[in-house]
C-alpha positions as a printed Julia matrix, in Angstrom:
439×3 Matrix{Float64}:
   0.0     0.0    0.0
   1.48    2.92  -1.21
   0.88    6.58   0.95
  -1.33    6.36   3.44
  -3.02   10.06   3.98
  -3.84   11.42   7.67
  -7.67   10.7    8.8
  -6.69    7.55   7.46
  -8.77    4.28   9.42
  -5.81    1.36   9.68
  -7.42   -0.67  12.02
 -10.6    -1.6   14.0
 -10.69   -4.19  16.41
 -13.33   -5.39  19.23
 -11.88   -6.3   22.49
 -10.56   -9.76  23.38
 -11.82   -9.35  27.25
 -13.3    -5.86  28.21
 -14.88   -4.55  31.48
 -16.99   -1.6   32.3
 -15.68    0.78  35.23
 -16.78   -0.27  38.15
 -17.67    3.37  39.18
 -20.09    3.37  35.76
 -21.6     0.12  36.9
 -25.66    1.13  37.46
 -24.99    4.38  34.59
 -24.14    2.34  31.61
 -24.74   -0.77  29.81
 -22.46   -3.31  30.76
 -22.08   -4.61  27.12
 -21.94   -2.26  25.08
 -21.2     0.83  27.41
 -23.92    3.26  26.66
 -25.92    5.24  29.18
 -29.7     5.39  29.36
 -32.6     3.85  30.57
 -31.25    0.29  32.21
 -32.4    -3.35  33.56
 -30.54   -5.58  36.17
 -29.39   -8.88  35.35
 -31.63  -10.94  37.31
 -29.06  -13.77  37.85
 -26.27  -11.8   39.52
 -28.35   -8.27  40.2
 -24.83   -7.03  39.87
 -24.61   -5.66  36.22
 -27.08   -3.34  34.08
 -28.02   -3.7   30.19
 -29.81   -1.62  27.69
 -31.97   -4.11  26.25
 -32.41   -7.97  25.61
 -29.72   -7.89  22.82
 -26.99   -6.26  24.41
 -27.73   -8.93  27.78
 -27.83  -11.67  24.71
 -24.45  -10.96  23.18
 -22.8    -9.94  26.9
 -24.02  -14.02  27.6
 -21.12  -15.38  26.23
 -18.62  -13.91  28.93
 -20.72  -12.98  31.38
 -22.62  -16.6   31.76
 -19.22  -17.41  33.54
 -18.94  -14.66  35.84
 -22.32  -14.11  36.64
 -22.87  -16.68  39.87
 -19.51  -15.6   40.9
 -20.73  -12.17  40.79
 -23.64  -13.03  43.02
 -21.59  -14.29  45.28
 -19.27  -11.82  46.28
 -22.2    -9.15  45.66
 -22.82   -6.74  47.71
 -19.38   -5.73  47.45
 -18.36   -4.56  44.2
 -15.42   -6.06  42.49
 -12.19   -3.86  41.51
 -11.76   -3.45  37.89
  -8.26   -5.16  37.49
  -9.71   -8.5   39.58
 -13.05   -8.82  36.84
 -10.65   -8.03  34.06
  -8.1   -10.55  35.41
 -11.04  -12.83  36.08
 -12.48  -12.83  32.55
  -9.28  -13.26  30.45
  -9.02  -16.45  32.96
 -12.35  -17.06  32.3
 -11.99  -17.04  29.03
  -9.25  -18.49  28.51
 -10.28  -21.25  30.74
 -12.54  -21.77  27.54
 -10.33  -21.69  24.5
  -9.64  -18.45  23.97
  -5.91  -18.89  23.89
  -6.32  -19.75  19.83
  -8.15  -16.44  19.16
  -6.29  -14.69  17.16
  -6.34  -10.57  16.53
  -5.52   -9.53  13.04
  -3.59   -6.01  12.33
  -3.36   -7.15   8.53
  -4.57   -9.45   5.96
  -1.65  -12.25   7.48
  -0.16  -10.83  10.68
  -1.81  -11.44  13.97
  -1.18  -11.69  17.84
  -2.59  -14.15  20.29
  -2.63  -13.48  24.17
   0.41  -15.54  24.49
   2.04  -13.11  22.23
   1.54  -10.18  24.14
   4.47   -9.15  26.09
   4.16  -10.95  29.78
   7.49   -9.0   31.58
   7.85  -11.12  33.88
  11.06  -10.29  35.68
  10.34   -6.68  35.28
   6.94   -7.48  37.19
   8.61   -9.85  39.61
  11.05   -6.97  40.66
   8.3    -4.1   40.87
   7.39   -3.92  44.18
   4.55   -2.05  43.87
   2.98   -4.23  41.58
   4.12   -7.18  43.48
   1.87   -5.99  46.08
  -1.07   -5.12  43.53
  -0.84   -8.89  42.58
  -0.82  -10.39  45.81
  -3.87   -8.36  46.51
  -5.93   -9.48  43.19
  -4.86  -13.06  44.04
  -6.37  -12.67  47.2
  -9.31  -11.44  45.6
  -9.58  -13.55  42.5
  -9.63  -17.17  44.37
 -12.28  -16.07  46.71
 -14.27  -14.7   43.37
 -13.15  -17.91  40.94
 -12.77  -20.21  43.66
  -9.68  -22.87  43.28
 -10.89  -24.86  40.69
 -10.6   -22.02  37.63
  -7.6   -20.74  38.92
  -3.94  -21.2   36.7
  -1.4   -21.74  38.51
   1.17  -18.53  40.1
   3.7   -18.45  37.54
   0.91  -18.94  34.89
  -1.1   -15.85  36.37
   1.49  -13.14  36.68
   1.97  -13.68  33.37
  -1.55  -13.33  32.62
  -0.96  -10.25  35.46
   1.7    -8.27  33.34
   0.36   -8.53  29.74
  -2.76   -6.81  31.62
  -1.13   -4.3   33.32
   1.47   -3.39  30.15
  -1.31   -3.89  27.12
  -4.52   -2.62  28.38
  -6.13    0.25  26.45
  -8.65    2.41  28.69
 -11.53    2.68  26.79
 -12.93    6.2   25.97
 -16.15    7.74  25.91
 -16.76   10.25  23.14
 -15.86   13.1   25.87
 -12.2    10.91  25.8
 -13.23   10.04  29.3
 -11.99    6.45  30.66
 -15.09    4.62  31.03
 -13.79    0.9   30.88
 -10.58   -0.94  30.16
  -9.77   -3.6   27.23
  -7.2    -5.77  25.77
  -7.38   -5.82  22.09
  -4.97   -8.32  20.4
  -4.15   -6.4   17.07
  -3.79   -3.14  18.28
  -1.46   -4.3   21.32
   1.44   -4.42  18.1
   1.38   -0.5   17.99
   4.7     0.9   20.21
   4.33    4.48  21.5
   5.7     7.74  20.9
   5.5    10.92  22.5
   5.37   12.05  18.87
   2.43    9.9   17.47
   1.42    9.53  14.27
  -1.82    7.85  15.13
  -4.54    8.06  17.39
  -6.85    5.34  19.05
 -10.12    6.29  19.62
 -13.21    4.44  20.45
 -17.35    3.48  19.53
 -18.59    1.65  21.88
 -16.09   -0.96  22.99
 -14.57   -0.75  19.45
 -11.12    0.34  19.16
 -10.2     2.44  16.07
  -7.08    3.74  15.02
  -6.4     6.42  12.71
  -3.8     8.16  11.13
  -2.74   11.44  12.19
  -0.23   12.11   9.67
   0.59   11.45   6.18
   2.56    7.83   6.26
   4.79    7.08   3.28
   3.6     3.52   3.98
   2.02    1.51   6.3
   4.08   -0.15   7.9
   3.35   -1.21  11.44
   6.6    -1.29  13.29
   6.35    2.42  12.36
   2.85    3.3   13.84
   2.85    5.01  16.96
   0.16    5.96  19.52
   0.65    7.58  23.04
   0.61    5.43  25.66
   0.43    8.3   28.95
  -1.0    11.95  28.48
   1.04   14.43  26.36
   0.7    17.32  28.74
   3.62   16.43  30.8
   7.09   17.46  31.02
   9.73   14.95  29.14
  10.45   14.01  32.92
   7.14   12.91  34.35
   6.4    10.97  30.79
   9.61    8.88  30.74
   9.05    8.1   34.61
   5.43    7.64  33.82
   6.27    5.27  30.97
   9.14    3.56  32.8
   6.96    2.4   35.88
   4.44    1.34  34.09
   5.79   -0.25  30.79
   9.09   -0.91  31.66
  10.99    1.35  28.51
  12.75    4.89  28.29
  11.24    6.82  25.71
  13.82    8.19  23.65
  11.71    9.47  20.86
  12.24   13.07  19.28
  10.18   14.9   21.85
  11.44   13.6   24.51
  15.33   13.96  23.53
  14.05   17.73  22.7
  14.58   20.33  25.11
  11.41   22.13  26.83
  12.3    25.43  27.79
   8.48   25.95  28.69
   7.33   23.38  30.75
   8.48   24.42  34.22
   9.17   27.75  33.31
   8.78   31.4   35.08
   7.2    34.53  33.63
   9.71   36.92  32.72
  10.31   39.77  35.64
   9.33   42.1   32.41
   5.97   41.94  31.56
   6.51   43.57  27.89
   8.52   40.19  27.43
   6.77   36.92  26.9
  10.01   34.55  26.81
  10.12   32.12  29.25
  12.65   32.5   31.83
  14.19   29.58  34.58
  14.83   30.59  37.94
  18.08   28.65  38.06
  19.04   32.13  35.88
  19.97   35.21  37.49
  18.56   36.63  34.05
  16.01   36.57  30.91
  18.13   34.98  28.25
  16.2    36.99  25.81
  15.76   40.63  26.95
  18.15   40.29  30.18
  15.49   41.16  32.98
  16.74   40.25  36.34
  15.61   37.36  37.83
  15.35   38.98  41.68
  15.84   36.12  44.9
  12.53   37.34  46.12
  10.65   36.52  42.5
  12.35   33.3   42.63
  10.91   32.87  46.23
   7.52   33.89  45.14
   8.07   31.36  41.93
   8.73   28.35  43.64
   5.9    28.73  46.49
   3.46   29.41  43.65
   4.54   26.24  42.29
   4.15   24.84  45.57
   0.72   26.25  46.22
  -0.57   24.36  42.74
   0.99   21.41  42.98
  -1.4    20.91  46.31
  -4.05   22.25  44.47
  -3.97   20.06  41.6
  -3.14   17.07  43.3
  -6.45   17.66  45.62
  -8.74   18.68  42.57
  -7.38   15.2   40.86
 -11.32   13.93  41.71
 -12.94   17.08  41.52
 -12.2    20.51  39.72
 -13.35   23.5   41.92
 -13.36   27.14  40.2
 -13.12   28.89  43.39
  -9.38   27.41  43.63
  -8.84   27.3   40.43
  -9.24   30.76  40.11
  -7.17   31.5   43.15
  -4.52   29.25  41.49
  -4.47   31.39  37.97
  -4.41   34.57  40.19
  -1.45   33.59  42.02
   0.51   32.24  38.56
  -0.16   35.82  36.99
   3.29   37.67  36.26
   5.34   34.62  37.71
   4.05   31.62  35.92
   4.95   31.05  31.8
   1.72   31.08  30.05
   2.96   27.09  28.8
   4.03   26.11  32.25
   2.33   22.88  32.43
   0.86   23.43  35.97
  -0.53   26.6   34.36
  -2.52   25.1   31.35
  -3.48   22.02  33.72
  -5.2    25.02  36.01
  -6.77   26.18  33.55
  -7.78   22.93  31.9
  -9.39   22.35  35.86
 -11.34   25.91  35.94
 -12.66   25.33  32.49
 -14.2    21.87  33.61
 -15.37   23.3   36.57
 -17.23   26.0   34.98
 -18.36   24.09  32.62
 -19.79   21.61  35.95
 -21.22   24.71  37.3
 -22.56   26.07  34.22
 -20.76   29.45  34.24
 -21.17   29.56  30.47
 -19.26   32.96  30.51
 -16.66   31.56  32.41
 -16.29   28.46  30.29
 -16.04   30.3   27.18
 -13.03   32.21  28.15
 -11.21   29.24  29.86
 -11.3    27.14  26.92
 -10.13   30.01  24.56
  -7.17   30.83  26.79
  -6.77   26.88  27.08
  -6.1    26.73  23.45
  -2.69   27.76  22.67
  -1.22   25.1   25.87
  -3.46   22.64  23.51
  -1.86   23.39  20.83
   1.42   23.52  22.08
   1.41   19.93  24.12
  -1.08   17.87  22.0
  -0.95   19.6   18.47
  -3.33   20.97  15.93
  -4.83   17.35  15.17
  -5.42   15.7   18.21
  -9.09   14.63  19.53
  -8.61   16.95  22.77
  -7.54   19.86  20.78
 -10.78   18.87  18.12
 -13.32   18.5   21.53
 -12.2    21.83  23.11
 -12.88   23.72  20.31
 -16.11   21.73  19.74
 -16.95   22.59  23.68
 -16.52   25.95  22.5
 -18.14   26.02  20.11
 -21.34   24.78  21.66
 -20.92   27.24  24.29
 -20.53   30.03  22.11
 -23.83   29.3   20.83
 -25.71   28.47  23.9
 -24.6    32.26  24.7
 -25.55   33.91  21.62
 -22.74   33.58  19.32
 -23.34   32.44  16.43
 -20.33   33.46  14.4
 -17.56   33.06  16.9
 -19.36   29.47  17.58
 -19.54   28.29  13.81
 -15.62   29.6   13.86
 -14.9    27.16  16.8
 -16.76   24.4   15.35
 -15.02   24.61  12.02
 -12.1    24.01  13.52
 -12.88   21.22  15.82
 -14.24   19.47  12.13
 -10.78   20.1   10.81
  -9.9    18.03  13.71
 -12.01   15.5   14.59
 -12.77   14.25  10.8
  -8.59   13.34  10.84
  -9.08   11.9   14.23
 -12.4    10.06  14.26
 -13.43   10.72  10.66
 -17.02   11.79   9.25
 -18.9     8.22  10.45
 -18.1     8.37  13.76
 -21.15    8.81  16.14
 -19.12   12.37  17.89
 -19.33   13.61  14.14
 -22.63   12.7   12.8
 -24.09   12.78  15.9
 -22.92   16.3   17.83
 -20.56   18.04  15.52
 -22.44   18.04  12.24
 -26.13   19.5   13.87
 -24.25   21.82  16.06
 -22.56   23.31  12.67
 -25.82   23.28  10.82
 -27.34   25.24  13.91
 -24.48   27.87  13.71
 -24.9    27.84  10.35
 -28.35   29.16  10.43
 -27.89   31.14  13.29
 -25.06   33.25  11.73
 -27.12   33.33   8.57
 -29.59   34.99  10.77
 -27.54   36.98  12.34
 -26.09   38.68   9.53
 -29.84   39.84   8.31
 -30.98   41.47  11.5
 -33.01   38.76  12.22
């Protein structure tokens, strides 16, 4: 296959064992993830479909799991133990031989999925995650199902290092899945494809023109892009065992920790190891770099505590503090404003919302790209709000871009495009056409 364009589809997969999050248990469908109106499964009064058909084709797994479920109910099972428990479950049943295609020949097993075993034997933090879900896991199997220990850390660490989490079309985590083709694709902190998901169906797409496709040469993200080189190798180190060396990350990043310059007609950012701006030669004062670091500080608590929860009272206090001290791409900075725009958004402070997302935009930019789905849903959240306030032509601007985006990174049949983008355009569409005759 000659040149493959960007917005190109090069693989869908369904999952080889998936579960729902726990935490979405009575909200969504427990087959295929969708939230509405709901029924209990009788048998283990544990789990929640949409209809008959979705409780039909969640049978096959579930028949397995579903007295077990009963029995440990009411306490609700962690998501790693009924993930663990079905891929034993299922492959209890001969589902070692199923087999996940990437292309018309190539394709990957469970067994083939990396296992890394001595890493995992010498991580003691997962050591003590295991012991845990074997705890957990016999009293929920029972003895009889259960592989032996050598047999089930391996099962353990091709979990833990190949899971995708599976995203909602928001991009929030709503379930976790192993999917046997798409476990081939390595990561970069560069990618130059996306996953993104409908339903419990993986897709991947291309977010940049590919001489080829060749797939030791496609690359997703494994961790979240707006991090510092430092927190994604560490982040990628304890939990997948590699150094990323890729291009960003043996880049430097003047911006991601940086101050505000001391002059505020200069916008280069400055480090306080520096006694001055290395661009217009502003003094860097001991007391600013005082006032830098407790700032820095003062977030870092903030952040940490509104990890659950984003509160625009602190937020707020948070971006007041940063003002004059903080670089406008100082990752703590865009991640405050990232929290006050989803808390305003939680309160429905439209006016609020609106400007946090348009000063969220250039830290987008700068740590995801142009053509990423969060940089396509921000302006589409825009959008929307724009013209829930009144502004039509600002809002069909915002949406325009977002379908730049999102029809490269979910393309035009995905249910975010036909589904919210495309009547949200139309509606600006009109409106502005409105607009523009004194209507």
């Amino acid at each position: 296959m000659s040149g493959v364009k960007r917005g190109t589809t090069i693989f869908t997969g369904r999952p080889f064992v998936f579960v729902l999050g726990s935490k979405h248990r009575t909200t969504r469908c427990d087959n295929c993830l969708r939230s509405g109106k709901l029924s209990k499964c009788s048998g283990c009064q544990y789990v929640y479909y949409c209809d008959r058909n979705c409780q039909r084709e969640s049978w096959r797994i579930h028949k397995a799991e579903c007295a077990h479920l009963d029995k440990v109910s009411p306490r609700v099972l962690p998501d790693a133990a009924r993930l663990m428990a079905r891929i034993i479950l299922k492959l209890n049943r001969g589902g070692a031989d199923e087999a996940g295609y990437y292309t018309e020949k190539s394709f990957r097993k469970f067994k083939d999925l990396m296992s890394h075993y001595s890493d995992i034997k010498a991580d003691a933090k997962r050591q003590v995650h295991f012991t845990t879900l074997y705890g957990v896991l016999l009293q929920f199997l029972g003895e009889a199902n259960m592989p032996n220990v050598a047999e089930l850390m391996g099962i353990y660490g091709r979990m833990c290092t190949n899971s995708f989490n599976i995203l909602d079309v928001n991009m929030n985590t709503i379930g976790v899945g192993i999917y046997l083709g798409a476990s081939v694709m390595d990561h970069s902190c560069r990618p130059n494809a996306v996953a993104v998901f409908e339903g419990t169906t993986i897709v991947v797409r291309t977010v940049t023109d590919l001489p080829s496709l060749d797939w030791s040469q496609i690359r997703i993200s494994y961790v979240d892009l707006l991090n510092s080189n430092k927190d994604r190798r560490e982040e990628l180190h304890s939990s997948y065992y590699f150094w990323c060396d890729c291009e960003r990350c043996k880049s430097e990043e003047p911006m991601a920790e940086a101050a505000a310059c001391p002059s505020s007609s200069c916008d280069s950012p400055c480090s306080v190891e520096a006694d001055e701006c290395g661009k217009c030669g502003a003094r860097i004062s001991e007391e600013f770099k005082q006032t830098f670091r407790e700032v820095v500080d003062f977030t870092a608590h903030h952040l940490e505590k509104m990890k659950t929860m984003a509160y625009l009272d602190v937020s707020k206090i948070c971006l007041k503090k940063q003002k004059g001290v903080m670089h406008k791409f100082n990752i703590q900075h865009v991640r405050t404003l990232e929290m006050a725009h989803i808390a305003a958004m939680n309160l429905e402070c439209w006016e609020d919302a609106e400007f946090y997302g348009n000063e969220l935009v250039p830290g987008y930019l700068m740590y995801y790209g142009e053509i990423h789905p969060l940089t396509g849903l921000l302006y589409l959240t825009t959008g929307k709000i724009q013209l829930h306030l009144g502004k039509p032509k600002e809002g069909l601007r915002a949406l325009n871009k977002a379908s730049a985006v999102l029809t490269i990174t979910h393309g035009n049949k995905h249910s975010l495009v036909q589904e919210e983008l495309r009547p949200l355009l139309y509606q600006a569409a009109m409106e502005s056409s409105g607009d523009t005759h004194g209507v």
